[in-house]
C-alpha positions in Angstrom: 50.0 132.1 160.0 52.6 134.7 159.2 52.9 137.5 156.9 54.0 135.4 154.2 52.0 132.3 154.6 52.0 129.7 152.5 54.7 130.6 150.1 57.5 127.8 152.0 58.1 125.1 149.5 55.6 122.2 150.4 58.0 119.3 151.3 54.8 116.9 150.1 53.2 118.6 147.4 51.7 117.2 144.6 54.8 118.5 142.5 57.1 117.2 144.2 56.3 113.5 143.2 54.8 112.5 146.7 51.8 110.8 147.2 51.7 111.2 150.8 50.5 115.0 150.1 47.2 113.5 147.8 43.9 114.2 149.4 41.9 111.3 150.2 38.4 110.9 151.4 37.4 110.9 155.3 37.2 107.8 157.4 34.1 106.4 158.4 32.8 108.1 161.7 31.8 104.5 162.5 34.2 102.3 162.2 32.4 100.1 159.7 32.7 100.1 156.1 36.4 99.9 154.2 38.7 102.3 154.6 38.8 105.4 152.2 35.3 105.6 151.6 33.3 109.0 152.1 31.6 109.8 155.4 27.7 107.4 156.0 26.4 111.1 156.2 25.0 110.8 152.6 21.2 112.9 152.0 18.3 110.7 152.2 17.7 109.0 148.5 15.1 110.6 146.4 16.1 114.4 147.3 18.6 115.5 144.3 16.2 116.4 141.2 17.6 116.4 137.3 18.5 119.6 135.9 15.9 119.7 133.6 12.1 120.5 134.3 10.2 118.4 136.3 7.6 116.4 134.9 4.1 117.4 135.9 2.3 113.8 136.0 1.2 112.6 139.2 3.2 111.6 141.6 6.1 113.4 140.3 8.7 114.9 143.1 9.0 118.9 143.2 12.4 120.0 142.9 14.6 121.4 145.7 14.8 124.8 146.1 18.0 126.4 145.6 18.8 124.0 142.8 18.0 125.3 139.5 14.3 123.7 139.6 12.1 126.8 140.0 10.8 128.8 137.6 13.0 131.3 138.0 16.4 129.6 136.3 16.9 126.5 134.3 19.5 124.3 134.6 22.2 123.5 137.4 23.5 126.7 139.5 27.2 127.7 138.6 29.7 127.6 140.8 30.2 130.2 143.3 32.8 133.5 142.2 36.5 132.5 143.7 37.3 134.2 146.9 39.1 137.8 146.3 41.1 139.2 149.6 43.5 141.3 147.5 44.3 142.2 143.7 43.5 138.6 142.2 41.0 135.9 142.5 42.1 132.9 144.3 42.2 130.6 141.3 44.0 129.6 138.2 44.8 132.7 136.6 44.1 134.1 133.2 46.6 136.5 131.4 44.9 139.2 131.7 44.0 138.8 135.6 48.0 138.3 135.7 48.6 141.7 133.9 45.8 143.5 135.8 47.0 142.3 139.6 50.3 144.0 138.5 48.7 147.0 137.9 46.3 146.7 140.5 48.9 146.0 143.3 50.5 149.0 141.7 47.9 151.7 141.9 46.6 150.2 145.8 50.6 150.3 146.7 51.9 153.4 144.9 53.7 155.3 147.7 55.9 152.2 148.7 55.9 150.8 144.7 56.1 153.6 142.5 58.1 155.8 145.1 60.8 153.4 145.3 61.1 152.5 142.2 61.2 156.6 141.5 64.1 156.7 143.8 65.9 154.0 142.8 65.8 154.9 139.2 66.1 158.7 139.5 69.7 157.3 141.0 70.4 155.2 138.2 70.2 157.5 135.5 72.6 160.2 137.6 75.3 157.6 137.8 74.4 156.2 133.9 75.1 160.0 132.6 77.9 160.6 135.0 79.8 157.6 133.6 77.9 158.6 129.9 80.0 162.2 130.6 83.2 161.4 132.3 84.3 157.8 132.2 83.1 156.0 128.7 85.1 156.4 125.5 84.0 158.7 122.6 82.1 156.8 120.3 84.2 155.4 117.1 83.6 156.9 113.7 82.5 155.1 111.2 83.5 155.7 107.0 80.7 154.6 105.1 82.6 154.4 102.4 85.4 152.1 103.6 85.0 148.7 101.7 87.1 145.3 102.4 89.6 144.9 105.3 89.2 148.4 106.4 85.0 148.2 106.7 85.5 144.8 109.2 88.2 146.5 111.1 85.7 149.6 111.7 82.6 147.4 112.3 84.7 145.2 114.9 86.0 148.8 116.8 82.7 150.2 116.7 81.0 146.6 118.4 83.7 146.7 120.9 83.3 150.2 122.1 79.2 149.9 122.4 79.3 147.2 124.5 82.4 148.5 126.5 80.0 152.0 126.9 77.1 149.4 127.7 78.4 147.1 130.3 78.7 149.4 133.1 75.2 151.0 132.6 74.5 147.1 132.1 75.5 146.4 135.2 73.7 149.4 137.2 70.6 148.9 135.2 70.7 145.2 136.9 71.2 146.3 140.2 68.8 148.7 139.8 66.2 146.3 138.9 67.0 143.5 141.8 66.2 145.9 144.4 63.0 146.8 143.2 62.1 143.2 142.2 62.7 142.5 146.0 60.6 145.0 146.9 57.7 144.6 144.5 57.8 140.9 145.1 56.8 141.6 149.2 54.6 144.1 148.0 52.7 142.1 145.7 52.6 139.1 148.5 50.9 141.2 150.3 48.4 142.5 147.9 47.1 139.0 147.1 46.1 138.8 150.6 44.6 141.9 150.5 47.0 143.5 153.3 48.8 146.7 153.7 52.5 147.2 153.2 54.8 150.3 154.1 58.1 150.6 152.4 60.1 149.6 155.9 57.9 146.5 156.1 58.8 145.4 152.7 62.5 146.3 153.2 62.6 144.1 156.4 61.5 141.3 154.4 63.3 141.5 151.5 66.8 143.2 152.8 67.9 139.5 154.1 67.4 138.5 150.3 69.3 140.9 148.7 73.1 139.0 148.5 71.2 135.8 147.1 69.0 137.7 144.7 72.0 139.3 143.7 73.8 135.9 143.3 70.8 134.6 141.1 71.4 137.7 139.5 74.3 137.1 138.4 74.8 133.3 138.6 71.7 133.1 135.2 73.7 135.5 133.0 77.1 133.6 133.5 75.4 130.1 132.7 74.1 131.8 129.8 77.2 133.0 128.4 79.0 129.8 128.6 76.1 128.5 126.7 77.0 131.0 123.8 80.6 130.2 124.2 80.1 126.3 123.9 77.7 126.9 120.9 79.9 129.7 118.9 83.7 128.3 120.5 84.4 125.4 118.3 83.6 127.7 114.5 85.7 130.1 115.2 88.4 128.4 116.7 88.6 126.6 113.5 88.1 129.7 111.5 87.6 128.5 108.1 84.3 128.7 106.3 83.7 125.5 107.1 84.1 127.2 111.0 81.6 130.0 109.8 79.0 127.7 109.3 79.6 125.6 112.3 79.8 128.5 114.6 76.4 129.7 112.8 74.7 126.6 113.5 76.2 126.7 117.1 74.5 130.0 117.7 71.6 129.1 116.4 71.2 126.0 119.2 72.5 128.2 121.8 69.7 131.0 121.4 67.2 128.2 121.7 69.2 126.6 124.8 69.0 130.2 126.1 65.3 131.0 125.6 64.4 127.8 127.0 66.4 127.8 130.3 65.4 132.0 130.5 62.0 130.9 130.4 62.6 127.7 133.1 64.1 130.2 135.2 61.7 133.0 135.1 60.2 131.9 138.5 63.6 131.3 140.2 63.5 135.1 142.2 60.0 134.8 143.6 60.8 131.3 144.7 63.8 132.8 146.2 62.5 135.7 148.0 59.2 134.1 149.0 60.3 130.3 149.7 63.9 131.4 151.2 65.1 128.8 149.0 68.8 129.3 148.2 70.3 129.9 144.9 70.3 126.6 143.5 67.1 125.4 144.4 65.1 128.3 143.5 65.9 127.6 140.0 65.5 123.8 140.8 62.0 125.3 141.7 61.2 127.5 139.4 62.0 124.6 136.5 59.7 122.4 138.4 57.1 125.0 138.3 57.3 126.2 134.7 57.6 122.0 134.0 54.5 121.2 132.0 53.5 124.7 131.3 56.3 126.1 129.0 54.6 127.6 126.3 52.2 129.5 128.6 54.9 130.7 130.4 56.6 132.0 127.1 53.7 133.6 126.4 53.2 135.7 128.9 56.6 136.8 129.3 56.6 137.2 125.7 53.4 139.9 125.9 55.4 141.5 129.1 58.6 142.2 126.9 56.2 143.5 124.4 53.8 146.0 126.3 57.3 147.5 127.7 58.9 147.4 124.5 56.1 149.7 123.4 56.1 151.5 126.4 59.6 152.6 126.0 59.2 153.2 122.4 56.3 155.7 123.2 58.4 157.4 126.0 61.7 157.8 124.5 61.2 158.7 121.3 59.5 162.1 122.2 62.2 162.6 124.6 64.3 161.9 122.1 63.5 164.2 119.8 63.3 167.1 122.7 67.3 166.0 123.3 67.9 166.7 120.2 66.2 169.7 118.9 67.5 171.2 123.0 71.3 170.1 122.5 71.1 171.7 119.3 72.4 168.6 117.3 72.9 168.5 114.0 71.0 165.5 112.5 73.3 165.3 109.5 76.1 163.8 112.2 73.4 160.8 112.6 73.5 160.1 109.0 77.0 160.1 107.4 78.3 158.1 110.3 80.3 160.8 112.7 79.9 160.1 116.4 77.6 162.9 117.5 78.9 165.4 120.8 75.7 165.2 122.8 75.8 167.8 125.7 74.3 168.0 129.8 71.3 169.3 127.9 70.2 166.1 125.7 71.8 163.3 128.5 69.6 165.4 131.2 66.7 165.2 128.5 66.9 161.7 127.8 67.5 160.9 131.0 64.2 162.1 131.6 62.4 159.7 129.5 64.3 157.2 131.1 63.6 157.6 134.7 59.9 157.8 133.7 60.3 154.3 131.9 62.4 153.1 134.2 59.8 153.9 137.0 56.6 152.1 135.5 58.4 149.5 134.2 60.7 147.7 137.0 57.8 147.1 139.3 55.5 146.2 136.5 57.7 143.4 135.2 58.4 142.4 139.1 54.6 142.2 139.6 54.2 139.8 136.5 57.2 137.3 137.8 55.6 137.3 141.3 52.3 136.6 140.0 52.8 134.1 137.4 54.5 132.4 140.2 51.3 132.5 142.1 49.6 131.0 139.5 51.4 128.2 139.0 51.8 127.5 142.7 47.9 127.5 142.4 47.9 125.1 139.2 49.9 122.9 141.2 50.2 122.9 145.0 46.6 124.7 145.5 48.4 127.5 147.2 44.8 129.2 147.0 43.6 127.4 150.2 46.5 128.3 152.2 46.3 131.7 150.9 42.3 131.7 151.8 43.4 130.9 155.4 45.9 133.5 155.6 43.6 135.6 154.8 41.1 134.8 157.4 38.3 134.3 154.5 35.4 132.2 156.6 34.9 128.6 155.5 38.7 127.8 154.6 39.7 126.4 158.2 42.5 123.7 158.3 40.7 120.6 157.6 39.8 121.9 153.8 40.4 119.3 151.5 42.9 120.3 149.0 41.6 119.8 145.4 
């Protein structure tokens, strides 16, 4: 078994619609009997006792120990607490298991975890205020008081320049985050096993990943913009009222198209790194995984989005207000709609906040993706046995039946 054990795609498994992959009782040691029927190596009759208490008349049969007859306990035994090599049981998750293995794998990993993602966003936020500084265009001014023609015109220049000043820290951001999702998604294989990781080990086994992870990357976003542009294309090109409406309705079904396949896709960069699938089928996988469990998947990327939402909130909003009482920036300029001057002191200020956002939250998010894809590989392809053996846990040798 190697360091990643388990995680290859199972060419028979139960989700991928073969039968040959299903369990099936052992044959009989002795030839006789029909075939598929459980081993002749059954207890003696008269030895299993009811749950309840035993009767006390004559004759009656004391219960076997160990079985929830004694005195001592009523009722049948539970089942025995799921094996725990690493940062998560080895069973179906919970949400909250899911949210606490990130975190977990986080605090038992931090060097390798938090330090790179440290690095990697402290180097993000230079180059995002260096191009902030130097290369984007001054905000555009907008008249509050302009009505009519004039008001659209100004609304349609100030869009354009926000997302031509968002794109390239758009496009670092992204970058920013695939390396540390390829990093947090070794880390966190590793952690389930219960195994150390250095920061070299992790970047040996994710650095051949990196040009397809970036392809995913990139590959999701472009599938859903045509989305948008098929859903909003034919309203305006007809522009008319009549067009309004049309394109509304169109971008109405294309947010839904887009939510869904987000959510079908969520999986596809474990798969990738983990399976070595390519491109294509890692999202081929990841739909097949999320298949079935949609709404559970929505819901906990859903709470994900949210705790960092509020994370950020919490972070940057202090920060904020340090930028802006440091730069010495007049709040009025925020108010009557003048493009503020911000200067090194409130970009180094905010930047701050950022880098410490940026730090908890890439990995966090990472650990979530690579977990829920655990999960589900456990819902559906018991990945927990294989996972068991990796870890060298005692009574999970290769002939344990899958369940």
């Amino acid at each position: 078994m190697n360091d990643s054990p388990g995680w290859a795609s199972p060419g028979s498994a139960p989700s991928d619609g073969k039968e040959t992959a299903i369990p099936r009782p052992s044959e009989p040691q002795d030839g006789s009997g029909p075939t598929g029927q459980w081993s002749p190596e059954q207890p003696p009759p008269g030895q299993w006792s009811p749950p309840s208490n035993p009767g006390s008349g004559p004759g009656t049969r004391p219960p076997a120990p160990g079985w929830g007859g004694g005195p001592q306990r009523q009722g049948w035994a539970g089942p025995p607490p799921a094996a725990k090599p690493g940062v998560i049981p080895l069973r179906p998750l919970s949400l909250g298991e899911i949210l606490d293995g990130s975190v977990s794998a986080l605090r038992a990993h931090w060097r390798t975890a938090l330090g790179f993602s440290l690095a990697v966003s402290v180097i993000t936020q230079i180059a995002v205020i260096l191009m902030q500084r130097y290369l984007l265009p001054e905000p555009t001014s907008v008249d509050p008081n302009a009505t009519g023609a004039e008001a659209l015109r100004q609304a349609t220049d100030s869009a354009r320049s926000t997302l031509i000043s968002l794109a390239p820290a758009t496009l670092v951001t992204m970058i920013a985050t695939l390396f540390t999702a390829s990093i947090i998604t070794v880390v966190i294989s590793r952690s389930v096993l219960g195994r150390p990781t250095t920061l070299s080990d992790a970047w040996a086994e994710a650095r051949p990943r990196i040009l397809p992870l970036l392809g995913l990357t990139v590959l999701v976003p472009l599938i859903m913009a045509a989305i948008m542009t098929v859903g909003i294309g034919p309203g305006l090109l007809l522009g008319s009222e009549a067009g309004a409406a049309l394109a509304f309705l169109g971008f109405a079904a294309a947010c839904v198209a887009m939510l869904w396949l987000n959510v079908s896709f969520a999986l596809a960069a474990p798969a990738l790194m983990l399976e070595r699938q390519s491109i294509v089928a890692a999202l081929r996988r990841s739909a097949k995984l999320v298949r079935g469990a949609w709404w559970r998947t929505f819901g906990v990327l859903a709470l994900t989005w949210l705790l960092t939402f509020l994370l950020t909130f919490l972070v940057s909003i202090p920060f904020g207000i340090i930028a802006v009482i440091v730069d010495g920036t007049d709040v009025s300029e925020f108010l009557n709609g003048t493009a503020p001057s911000f200067g090194w002191s409130f970009l180094i200020v905010t930047g701050i906040g950022e880098v410490i956002v940026s730090t908890l939250i890439y990995p966090f998010v990472a650990g979530v993706m690579a977990l829920l894809y655990v999960d589900q590989r456990i819902r559906r392809e018991a990945l927990d046995l294989d996972l068991a053996r990796a870890a060298g846990l005692p009574g999970y040798g290769a002939d344990t039946p899958r369940s």
